[in-house]
C-alpha positions in Angstrom: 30.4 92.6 57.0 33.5 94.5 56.2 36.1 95.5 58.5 35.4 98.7 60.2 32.4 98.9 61.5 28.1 99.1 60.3 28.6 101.2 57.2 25.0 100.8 56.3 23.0 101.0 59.8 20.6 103.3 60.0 18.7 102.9 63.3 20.4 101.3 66.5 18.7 100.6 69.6 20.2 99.5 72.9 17.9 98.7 75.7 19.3 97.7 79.0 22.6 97.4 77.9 25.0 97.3 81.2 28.3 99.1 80.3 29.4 102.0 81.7 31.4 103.5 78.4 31.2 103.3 74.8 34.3 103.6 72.5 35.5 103.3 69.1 39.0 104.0 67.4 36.1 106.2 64.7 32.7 106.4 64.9 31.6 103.1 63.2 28.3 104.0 61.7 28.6 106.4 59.0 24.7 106.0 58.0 23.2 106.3 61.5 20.1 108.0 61.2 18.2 107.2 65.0 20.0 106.6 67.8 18.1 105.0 70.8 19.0 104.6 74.3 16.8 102.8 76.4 17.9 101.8 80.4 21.3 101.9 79.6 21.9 103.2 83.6 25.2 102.8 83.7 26.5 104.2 80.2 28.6 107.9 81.1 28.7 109.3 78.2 28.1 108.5 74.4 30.5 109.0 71.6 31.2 112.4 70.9 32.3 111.9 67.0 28.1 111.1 66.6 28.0 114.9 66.7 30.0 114.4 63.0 27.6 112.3 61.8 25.5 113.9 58.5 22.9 111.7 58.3 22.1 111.4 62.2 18.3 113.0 62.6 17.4 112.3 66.5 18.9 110.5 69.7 16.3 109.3 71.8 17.6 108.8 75.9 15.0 106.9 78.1 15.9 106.1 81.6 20.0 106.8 80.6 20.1 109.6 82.8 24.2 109.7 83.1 24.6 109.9 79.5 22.5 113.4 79.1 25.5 115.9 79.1 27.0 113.6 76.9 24.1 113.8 74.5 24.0 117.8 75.2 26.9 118.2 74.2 26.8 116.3 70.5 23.6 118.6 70.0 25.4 121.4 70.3 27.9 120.5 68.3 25.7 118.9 65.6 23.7 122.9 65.8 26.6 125.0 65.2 27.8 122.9 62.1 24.4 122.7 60.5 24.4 123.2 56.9 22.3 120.8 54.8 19.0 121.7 55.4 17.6 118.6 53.7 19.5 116.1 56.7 17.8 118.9 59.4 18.8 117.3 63.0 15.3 116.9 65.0 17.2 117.1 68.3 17.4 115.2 70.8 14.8 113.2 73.4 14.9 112.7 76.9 12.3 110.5 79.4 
Protein backbone atom coordinates (compact mmCIF):
# COMPACT_ATOMS: atom_id res chain seq x y z
CA UNK A 1 0.00 0.00 0.00
CA UNK A 2 1.29 3.48 -0.60
CA UNK A 3 1.51 6.14 1.73
CA UNK A 4 -1.65 8.15 2.09
CA UNK A 5 -4.31 6.25 2.46
CA UNK A 6 -6.89 3.31 0.22
CA UNK A 7 -6.49 4.91 -3.17
CA UNK A 8 -8.37 2.06 -4.74
CA UNK A 9 -11.23 1.10 -2.07
CA UNK A 10 -14.32 1.11 -3.33
CA UNK A 11 -16.70 -0.29 -0.64
CA UNK A 12 -15.98 0.02 3.22
CA UNK A 13 -17.94 -1.43 5.84
CA UNK A 14 -17.56 -0.94 9.58
CA UNK A 15 -19.82 -2.83 11.86
CA UNK A 16 -19.59 -2.32 15.57
CA UNK A 17 -16.75 -0.32 15.48
CA UNK A 18 -16.42 1.51 19.05
CA UNK A 19 -14.94 5.06 18.43
CA UNK A 20 -16.57 8.00 18.99
CA UNK A 21 -14.75 10.16 16.02
CA UNK A 22 -13.27 9.58 12.69
CA UNK A 23 -10.42 11.85 11.34
CA UNK A 24 -8.02 12.19 8.59
CA UNK A 25 -5.40 14.96 7.70
CA UNK A 26 -7.55 14.32 3.74
CA UNK A 27 -10.08 12.05 3.04
CA UNK A 28 -8.11 8.83 2.37
CA UNK A 29 -10.25 7.02 -0.14
CA UNK A 30 -10.44 8.75 -3.35
CA UNK A 31 -12.42 5.73 -5.05
CA UNK A 32 -15.02 5.15 -2.33
CA UNK A 33 -18.07 4.12 -3.96
CA UNK A 34 -20.39 2.53 -0.71
CA UNK A 35 -20.01 3.65 2.55
CA UNK A 36 -21.51 1.41 5.32
CA UNK A 37 -22.08 2.01 8.87
CA UNK A 38 -23.35 -0.65 10.88
CA UNK A 39 -23.65 -0.21 15.11
CA UNK A 40 -21.04 2.13 15.17
CA UNK A 41 -23.14 3.77 18.43
CA UNK A 42 -20.65 5.82 19.50
CA UNK A 43 -19.23 7.43 16.12
CA UNK A 44 -20.44 11.65 16.25
CA UNK A 45 -20.06 12.47 13.18
CA UNK A 46 -18.37 11.19 9.81
CA UNK A 47 -15.91 12.92 7.71
CA UNK A 48 -17.24 15.79 6.12
CA UNK A 49 -14.56 15.92 3.02
CA UNK A 50 -16.76 12.39 1.89
CA UNK A 51 -19.16 15.02 0.63
CA UNK A 52 -16.01 15.74 -2.04
CA UNK A 53 -15.87 12.46 -2.96
CA UNK A 54 -16.95 11.91 -7.06
CA UNK A 55 -17.20 8.52 -7.15
CA UNK A 56 -19.18 8.06 -3.68
CA UNK A 57 -22.90 6.58 -4.80
CA UNK A 58 -24.62 5.78 -1.26
CA UNK A 59 -23.89 5.79 2.59
CA UNK A 60 -25.77 3.32 4.36
CA UNK A 61 -26.25 4.16 8.57
CA UNK A 62 -27.74 1.14 10.52
CA UNK A 63 -28.07 1.51 14.22
CA UNK A 64 -25.39 4.81 14.05
CA UNK A 65 -27.95 7.06 15.14
CA UNK A 66 -25.33 10.01 16.34
CA UNK A 67 -23.67 10.13 13.11
CA UNK A 68 -27.06 11.10 11.05
CA UNK A 69 -26.56 14.97 10.93
CA UNK A 70 -23.28 14.22 10.06
CA UNK A 71 -24.37 12.13 7.16
CA UNK A 72 -27.16 14.94 6.39
CA UNK A 73 -25.07 17.19 6.09
CA UNK A 74 -22.43 15.51 3.28
CA UNK A 75 -25.79 14.90 1.35
CA UNK A 76 -26.40 18.12 1.09
CA UNK A 77 -23.33 19.10 0.20
CA UNK A 78 -22.77 16.16 -2.28
CA UNK A 79 -26.70 17.68 -3.93
CA UNK A 80 -25.78 21.13 -4.47
CA UNK A 81 -22.37 20.22 -6.28
CA UNK A 82 -23.88 17.56 -8.50
CA UNK A 83 -22.71 17.64 -11.94
CA UNK A 84 -21.77 14.31 -13.52
CA UNK A 85 -24.82 12.75 -14.15
CA UNK A 86 -23.13 9.45 -14.98
CA UNK A 87 -21.60 9.16 -10.92
CA UNK A 88 -25.50 10.19 -9.86
CA UNK A 89 -25.36 10.05 -5.83
CA UNK A 90 -28.27 7.49 -4.63
CA UNK A 91 -28.53 9.21 -1.32
CA UNK A 92 -28.26 8.15 1.69
CA UNK A 93 -29.81 5.15 4.11
CA UNK A 94 -30.93 5.11 7.47
CA UNK A 95 -32.29 1.96 9.81
Amino acid sequence: MEMGGFKKLQVLWIEMAYFESWEASKCPFPRLRNLVLVSCLNLEALLLELADLDYLQEMTLDNTSKAVESAKEIEHKRKERQTDPEREYQGMMMH
